[in-house]
TORDOLUM-291679 format. One record per residue: x, y, z negated of N, C-alpha, C, CB in turn. Coordinates in pm, whole numbers, plus 50000, padded with zeros to 5 digits. Glycine has a CB too. Example, Ala and Ser with C-alpha at 12.3 -4.5 7.8 and 13.67 -1.06 7.14 Angstrom:
<rs>
513194943149220512304955049220513204967049220511314955349095;512854977549292513674989449286512905000349213514084994049428;
</rs>
This chain:
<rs>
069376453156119069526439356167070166439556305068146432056172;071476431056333071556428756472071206420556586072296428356480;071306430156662070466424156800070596409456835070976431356938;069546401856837070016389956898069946383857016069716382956847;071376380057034071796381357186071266368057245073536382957211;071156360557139070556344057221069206342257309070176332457096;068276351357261066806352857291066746355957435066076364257205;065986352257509065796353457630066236369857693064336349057643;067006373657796066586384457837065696396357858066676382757874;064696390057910063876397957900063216403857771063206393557968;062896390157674062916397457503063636410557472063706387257392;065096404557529066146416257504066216425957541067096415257525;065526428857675065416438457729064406450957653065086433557849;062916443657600061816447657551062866451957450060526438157526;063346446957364063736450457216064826465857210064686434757148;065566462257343066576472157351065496489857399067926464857497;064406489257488063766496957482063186502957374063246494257540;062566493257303062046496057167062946503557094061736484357091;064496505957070065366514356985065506525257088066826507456929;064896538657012064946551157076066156553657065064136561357030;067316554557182068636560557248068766574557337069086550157340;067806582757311068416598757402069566602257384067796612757369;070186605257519071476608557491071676618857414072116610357591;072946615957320073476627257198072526619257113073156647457213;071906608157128071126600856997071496584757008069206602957006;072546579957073072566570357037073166555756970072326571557084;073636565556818074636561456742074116545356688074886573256621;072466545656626071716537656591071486522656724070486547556553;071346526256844071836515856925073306505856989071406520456996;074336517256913075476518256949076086507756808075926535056972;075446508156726075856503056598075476487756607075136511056472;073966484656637073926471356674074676465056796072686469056688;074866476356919075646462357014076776462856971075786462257185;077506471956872078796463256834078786456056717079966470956821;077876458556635077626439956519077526432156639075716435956389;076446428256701075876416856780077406412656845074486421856904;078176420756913079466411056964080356411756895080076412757085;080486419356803081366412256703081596400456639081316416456629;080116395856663079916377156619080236369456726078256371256581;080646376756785081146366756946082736364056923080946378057134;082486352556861084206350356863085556347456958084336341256801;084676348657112085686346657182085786362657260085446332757274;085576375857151084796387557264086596394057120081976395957252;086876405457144087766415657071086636423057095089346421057121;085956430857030084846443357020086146457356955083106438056864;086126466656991086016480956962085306495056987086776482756981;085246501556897084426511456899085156528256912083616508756770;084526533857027084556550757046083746557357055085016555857134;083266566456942082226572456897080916564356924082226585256951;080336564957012079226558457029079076549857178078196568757007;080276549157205081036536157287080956526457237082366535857310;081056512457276081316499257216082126494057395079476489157140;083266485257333084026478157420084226465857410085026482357429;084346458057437083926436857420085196433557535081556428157512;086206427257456087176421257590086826408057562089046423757594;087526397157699087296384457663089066381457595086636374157814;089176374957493089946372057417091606362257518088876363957302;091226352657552091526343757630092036348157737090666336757651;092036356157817092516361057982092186373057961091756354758130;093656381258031093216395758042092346403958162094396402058035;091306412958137090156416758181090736415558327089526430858123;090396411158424090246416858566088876426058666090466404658631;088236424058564086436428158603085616435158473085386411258642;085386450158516084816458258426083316452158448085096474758455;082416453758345080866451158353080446468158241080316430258259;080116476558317079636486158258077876490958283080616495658296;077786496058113076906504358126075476512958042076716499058203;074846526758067075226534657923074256532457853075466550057920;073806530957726073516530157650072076538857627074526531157597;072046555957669071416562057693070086564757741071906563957718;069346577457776067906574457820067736588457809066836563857731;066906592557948066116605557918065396607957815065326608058001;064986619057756063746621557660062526613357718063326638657651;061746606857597060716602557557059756608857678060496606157408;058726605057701057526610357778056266601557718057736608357956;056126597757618054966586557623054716577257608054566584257680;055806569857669056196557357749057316546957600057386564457934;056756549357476057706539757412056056534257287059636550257319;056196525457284056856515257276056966506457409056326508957172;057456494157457057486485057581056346482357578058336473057592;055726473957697054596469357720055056464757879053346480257689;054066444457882054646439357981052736436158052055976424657932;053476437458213051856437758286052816439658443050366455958223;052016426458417051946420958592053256418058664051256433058696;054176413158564055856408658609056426420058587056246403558773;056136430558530056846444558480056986444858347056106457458514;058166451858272058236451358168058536473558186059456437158108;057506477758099057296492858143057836496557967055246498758211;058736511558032058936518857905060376528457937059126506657767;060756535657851061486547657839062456536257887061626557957689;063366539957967065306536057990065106520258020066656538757803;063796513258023063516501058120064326497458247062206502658170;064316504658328064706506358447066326510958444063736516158510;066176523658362067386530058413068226529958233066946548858507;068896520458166069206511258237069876497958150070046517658336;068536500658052068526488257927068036474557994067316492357786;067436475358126067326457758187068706451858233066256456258344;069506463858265071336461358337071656458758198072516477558429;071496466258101072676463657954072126453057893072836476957822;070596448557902070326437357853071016421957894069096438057874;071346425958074071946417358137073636415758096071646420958275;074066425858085075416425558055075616421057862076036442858107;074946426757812074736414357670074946401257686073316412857612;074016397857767073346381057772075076376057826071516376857935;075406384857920076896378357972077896377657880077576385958082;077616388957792078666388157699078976381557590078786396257664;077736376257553077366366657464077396352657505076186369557423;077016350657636076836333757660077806328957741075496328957731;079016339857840079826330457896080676334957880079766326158004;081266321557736082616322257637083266321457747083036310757513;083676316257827084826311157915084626313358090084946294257878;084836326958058084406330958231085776325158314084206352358267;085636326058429086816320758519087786337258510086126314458719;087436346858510088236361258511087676364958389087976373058642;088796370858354088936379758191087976390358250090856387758126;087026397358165086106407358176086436414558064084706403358184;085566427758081085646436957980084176446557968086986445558013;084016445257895082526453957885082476468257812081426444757798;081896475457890081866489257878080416493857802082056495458029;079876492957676078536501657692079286515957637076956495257581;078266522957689078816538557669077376548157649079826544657831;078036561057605076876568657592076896582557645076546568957461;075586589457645075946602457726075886598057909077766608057668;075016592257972075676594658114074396601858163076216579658213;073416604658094072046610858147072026628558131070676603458046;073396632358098073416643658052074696653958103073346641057914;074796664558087076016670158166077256661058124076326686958129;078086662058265079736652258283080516656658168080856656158442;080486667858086081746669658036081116663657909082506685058040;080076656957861079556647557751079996630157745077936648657769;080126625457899079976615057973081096608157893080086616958133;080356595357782081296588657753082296579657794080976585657704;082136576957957082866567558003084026582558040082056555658137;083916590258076085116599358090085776599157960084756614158131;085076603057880085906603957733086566593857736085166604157595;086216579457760087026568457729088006570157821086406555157733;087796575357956089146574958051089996584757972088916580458226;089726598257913090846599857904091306597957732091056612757974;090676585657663091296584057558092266569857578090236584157445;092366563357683092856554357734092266552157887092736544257643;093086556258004092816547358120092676540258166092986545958165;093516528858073093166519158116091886507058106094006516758099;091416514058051090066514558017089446510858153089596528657954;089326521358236088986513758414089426509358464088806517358516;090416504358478091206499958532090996483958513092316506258494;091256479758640090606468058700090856462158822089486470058708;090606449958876090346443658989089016452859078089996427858943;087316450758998086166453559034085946460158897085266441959089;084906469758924084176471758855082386472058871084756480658826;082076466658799080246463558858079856474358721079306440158842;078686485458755077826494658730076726485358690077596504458842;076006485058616074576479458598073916489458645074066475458456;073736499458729072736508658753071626501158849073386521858818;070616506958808069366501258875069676501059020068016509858846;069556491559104069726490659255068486479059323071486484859285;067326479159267066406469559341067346453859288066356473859549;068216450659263069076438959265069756435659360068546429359245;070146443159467071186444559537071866454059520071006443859638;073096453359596074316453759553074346472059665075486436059599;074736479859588074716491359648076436496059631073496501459576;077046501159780078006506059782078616521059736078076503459875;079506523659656080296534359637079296541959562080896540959764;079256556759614078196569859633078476577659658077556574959560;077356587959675077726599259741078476609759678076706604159786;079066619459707079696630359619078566644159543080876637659734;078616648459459077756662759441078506673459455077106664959307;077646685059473078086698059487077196704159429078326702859608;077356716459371076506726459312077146740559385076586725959131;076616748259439076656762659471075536770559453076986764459593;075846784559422075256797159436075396806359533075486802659351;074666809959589074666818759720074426833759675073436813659832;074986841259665074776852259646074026865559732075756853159621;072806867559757072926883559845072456895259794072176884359975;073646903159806073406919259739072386925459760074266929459778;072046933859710071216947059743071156957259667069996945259758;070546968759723070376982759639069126981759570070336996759732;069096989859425068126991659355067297001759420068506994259233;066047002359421065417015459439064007015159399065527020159581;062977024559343061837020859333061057020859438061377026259253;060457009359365059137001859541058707007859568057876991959562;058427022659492057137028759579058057036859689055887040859476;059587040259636060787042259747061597033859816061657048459704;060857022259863061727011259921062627012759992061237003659980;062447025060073063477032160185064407032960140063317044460239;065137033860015066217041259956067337028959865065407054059846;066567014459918067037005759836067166997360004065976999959682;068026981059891067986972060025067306957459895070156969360139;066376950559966066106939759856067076930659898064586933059847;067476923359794068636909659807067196904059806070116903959663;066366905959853065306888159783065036885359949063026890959642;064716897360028065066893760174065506891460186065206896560255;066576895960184068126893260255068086875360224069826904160149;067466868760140067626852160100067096849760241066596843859948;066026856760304065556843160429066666841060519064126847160544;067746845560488068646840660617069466828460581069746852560670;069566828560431069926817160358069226803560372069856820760235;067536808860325066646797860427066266798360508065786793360414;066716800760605066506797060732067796787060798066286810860810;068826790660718070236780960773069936768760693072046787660731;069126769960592069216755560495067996749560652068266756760248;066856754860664065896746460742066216740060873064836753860768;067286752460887068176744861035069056732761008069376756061109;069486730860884070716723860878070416707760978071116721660692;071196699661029071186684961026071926680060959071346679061123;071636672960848072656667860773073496653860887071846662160611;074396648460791075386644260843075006631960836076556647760795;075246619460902074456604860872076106596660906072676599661015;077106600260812078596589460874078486579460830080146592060841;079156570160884079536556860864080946555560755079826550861017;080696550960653081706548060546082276537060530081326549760440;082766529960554083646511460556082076504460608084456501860323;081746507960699080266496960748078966502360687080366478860678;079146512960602077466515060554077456531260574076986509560356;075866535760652075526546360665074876556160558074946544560751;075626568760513075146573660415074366586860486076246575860307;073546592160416072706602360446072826614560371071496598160437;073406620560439073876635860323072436643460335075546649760400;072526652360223071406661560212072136681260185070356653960053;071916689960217071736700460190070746711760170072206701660234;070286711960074068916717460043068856726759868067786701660049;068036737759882067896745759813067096740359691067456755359882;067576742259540067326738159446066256746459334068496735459416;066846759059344066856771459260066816782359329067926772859179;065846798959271066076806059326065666818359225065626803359445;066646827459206066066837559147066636850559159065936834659029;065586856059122066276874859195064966884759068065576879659489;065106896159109064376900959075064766912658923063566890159076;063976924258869064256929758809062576936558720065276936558889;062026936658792060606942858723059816945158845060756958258628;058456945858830057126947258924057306963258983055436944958820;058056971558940058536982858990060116988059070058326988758885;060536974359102061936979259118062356970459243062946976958977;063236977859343063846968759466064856957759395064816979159589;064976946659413065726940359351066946943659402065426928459347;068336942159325070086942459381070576934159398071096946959318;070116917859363070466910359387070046898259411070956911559346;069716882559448069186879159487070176858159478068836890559599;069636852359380071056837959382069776827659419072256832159170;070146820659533069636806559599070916794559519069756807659821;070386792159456071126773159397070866765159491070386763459250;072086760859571071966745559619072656737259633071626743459707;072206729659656072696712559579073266703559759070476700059469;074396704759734074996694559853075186677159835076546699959879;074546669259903074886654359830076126650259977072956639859808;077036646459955077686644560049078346629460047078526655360054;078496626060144079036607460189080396612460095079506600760428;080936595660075082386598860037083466596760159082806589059911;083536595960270084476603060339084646617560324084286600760460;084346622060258084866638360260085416642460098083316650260309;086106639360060086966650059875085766662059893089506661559895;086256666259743085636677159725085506690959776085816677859646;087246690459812087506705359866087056704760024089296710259849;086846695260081085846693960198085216695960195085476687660249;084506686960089082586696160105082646710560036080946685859988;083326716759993083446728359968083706736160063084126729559890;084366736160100084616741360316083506742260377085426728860440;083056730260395081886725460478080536736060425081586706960442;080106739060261079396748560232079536759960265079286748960141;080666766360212081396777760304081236782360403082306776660333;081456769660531081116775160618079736776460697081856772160668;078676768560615077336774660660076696785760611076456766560647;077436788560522077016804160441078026812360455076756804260276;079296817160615079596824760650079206839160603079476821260737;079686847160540079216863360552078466860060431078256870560704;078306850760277077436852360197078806845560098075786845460227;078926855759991079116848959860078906837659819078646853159787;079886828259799079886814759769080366806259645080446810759857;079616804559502080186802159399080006788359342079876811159322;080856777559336081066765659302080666766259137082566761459345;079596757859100079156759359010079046744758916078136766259049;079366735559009079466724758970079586715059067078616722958897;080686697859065081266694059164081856678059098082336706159215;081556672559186081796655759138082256647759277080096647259070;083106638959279083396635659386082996621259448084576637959381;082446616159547081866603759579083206593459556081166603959742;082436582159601083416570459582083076560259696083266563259428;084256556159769083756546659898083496534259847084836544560020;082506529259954082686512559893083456502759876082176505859933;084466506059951085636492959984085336478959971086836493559891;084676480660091083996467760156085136459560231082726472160271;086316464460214087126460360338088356455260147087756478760519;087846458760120088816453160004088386435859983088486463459838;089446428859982089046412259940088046412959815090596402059886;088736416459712087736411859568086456417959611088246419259395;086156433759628085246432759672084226428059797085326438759647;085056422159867084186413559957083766399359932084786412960073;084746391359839084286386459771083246380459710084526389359753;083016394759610081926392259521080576393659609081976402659394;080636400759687079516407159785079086391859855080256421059918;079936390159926079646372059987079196367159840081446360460063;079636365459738079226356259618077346361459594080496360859449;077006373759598075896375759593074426375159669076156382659570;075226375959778074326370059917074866376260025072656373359925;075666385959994075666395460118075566404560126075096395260190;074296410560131073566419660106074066432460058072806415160037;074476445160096075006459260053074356468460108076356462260082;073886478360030073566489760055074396500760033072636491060006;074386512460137074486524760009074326527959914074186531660001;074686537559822073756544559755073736555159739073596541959668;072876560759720072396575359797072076585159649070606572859921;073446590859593073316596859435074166592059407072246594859335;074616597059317076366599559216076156591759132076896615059127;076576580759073077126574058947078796572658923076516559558949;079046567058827079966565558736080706558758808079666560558614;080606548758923081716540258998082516551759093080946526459103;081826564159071082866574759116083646575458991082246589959167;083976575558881084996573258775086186563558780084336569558670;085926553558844085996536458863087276538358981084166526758938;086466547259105087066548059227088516555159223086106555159317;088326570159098089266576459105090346571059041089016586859075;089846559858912090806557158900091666542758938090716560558805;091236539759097092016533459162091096520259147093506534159113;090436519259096089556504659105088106504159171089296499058953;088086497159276087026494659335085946492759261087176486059404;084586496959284083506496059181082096492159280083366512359086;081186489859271079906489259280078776491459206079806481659306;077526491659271076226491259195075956482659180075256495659224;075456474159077074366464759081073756457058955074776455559167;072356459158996071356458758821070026461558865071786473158679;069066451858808067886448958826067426465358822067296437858718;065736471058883065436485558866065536491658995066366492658766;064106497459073064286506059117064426525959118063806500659156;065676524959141066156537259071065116551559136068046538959112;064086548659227063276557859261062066560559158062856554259387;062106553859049061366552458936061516555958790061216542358937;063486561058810063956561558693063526572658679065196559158666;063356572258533062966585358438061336594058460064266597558477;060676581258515059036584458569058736581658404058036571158721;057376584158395056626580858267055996567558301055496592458222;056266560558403055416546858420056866541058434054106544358567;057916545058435058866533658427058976525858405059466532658398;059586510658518059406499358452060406488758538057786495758444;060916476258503061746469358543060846455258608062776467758427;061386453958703060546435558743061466427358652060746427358953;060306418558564061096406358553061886399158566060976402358563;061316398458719062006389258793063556391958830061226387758910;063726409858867065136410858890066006410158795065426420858944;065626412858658066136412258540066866397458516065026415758446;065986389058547066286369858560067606370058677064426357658653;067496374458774067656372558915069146373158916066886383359011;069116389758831070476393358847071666389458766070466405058846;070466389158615071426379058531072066366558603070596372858412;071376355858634071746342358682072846347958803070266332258742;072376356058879073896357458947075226355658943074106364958962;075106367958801076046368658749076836362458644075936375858740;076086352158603075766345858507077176332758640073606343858457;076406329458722076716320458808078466322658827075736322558942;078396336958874079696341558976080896341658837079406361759077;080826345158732081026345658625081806330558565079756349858578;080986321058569081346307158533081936298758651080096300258481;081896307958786082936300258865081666291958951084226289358756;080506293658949079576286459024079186290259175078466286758949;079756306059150079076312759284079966320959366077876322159248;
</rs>
């Protein structure tokens, strides 16, 4: 049966929780939101793998509305259940209350003032080279391509700028094998790590200013392993860590920048994503920002409007959910932002706001 889009939001929201979506599982959710807008006669719906795409018929898209479909593994937490202005359950939060919202838009305002285009996608909870909104970039670009693009990612219901960039490295330190009871004759790499932590405990991360908003970089140790048997000096010795960096800096910057705090240590790029500024200084997006109240934050973690950014279109956060909650086993969405953010957009959409 398909979803019905008329029913209150928040219904929708409950219902969309209720269909188990783990990513790499969510063909069975992917199938109803493209019946459900396919009955939308003023929407063109198409489908990529377990993508669904909704243009408005009438005016061509100037404003992407994305967002994925997906959900960590289960913990407990399914079926929905509502208590105390919360609606609690698996992908509540992160980020079936945003796709519930972007439904309701897609369904109820036939005649927006700007052509839109709607993105649900699948895969974004899981490694990048799965990430269906990439696949769609490179099965057509123009696919992002846009005026704005708005993220439904959970943001409290304000409007969060850009994000930060990731980094993944391995730190390498050598050593000689030797047996422990001959330690003399070996060197341990698992020592040799405190000098690694000790530069991570020193670090100050970086606090820059990006088009008006302060981001907070982090550098800190993730992973650590060494070792060979309860009888043996270890030879080698790998610290994993995880760089979150502002987007004033590309990648091959913050790659430098790692580099050079681990001077004199093996340095292996292991994985790498690049931030996206806010472009607050851009009209449309200032714009919409005045249309919403104002109100911008950072945001502090990598999403998909780094996809958005690279490919030349300004993007943002914004979608009911606090994202310090996503993927908890008590996960859960307020009501109220779910209402809040709809009508916003709902508003800015029909030319009201």
């Amino acid at each position: 049966m398909a979803l019905d889009l008329s029913v209150d939001v928040v219904e929708l929201t409950a219902a969309l929780v209720d269909i188990p979506s783990e990513s790499h599982h969510e063909h069975h959710l992917a199938d109803l939101v493209e019946e459900s807008l396919s009955s939308c006669a003023h929407l063109d719906v198409r489908r990529s793998g377990n993508a669904v795409i909704a243009e408005t018929r009438r005016t061509t898209p100037s404003v992407v509305i994305a967002g994925h479909l997906d959900t960590v593994p289960e913990a407990g937490n399914l079926p929905h259940r509502l208590d105390d202005g919360n609606l609690y359950g698996l992908g509540s939060c992160d980020m079936k209350g945003g796709v519930a919202v972007a439904l309701k838009l897609a369904h109820d305002v036939v005649n927006p003032r700007v052509g839109v285009r709607f993105v649900f996608y699948d895969c974004e909870e899981v490694a990048a080279v799965h990430n269906g909104l990439a696949r769609l970039a490179q099965e057509d670009p123009a696919v992002l391509e846009a005026d704005l693009a708005i993220v439904m990612e959970p943001s409290n219901a304000v409007i969060e700028g850009g994000c930060q960039g990731t980094l993944r490295v391995e730190v390498r330190v050598p050593g000689e094998r030797a047996h422990s009871a001959r330690s003399w004759q070996g060197t341990n790499a698992i020592h040799g790590a405190g000098e690694i932590l000790a530069r991570l405990a020193g670090y100050t991360p970086r606090e820059p200013k990006v088009d008006g908003l302060t981001y907070r970089e982090g550098l800190n140790a993730v992973g650590i392993r060494g070792g060979v048997a309860g009888n043996v000096i270890p030879d080698e010795c790998v610290v994993t860590v995880n760089y979150r960096f502002a987007p004033d800096l590309s990648v091959p910057e913050a790659i430098a920048h790692v580099q050079g705090i681990f001077e004199g240590f093996d340095v292996t790029v292991v994985d790498e994503a690049p931030g996206a500024r806010p472009g607050l200084d851009q009209p449309v997006v200032a714009s919409f920002v005045e249309a919403m109240g104002g109100e911008v934050e950072p945001k502090f973690g990598w999403t998909d409007v780094a996809r958005f950014s690279a490919a030349g279109t300004p993007a943002l956060n914004y979608g009911p959910g606090n994202p310090t909650i996503a993927h908890t086993v008590d996960e859960h969405v307020s009501v109220g932002e779910v209402r809040s953010v709809l009508a916003s957009l709902d508003g800015w959409l029909r030319g009201n706001g």
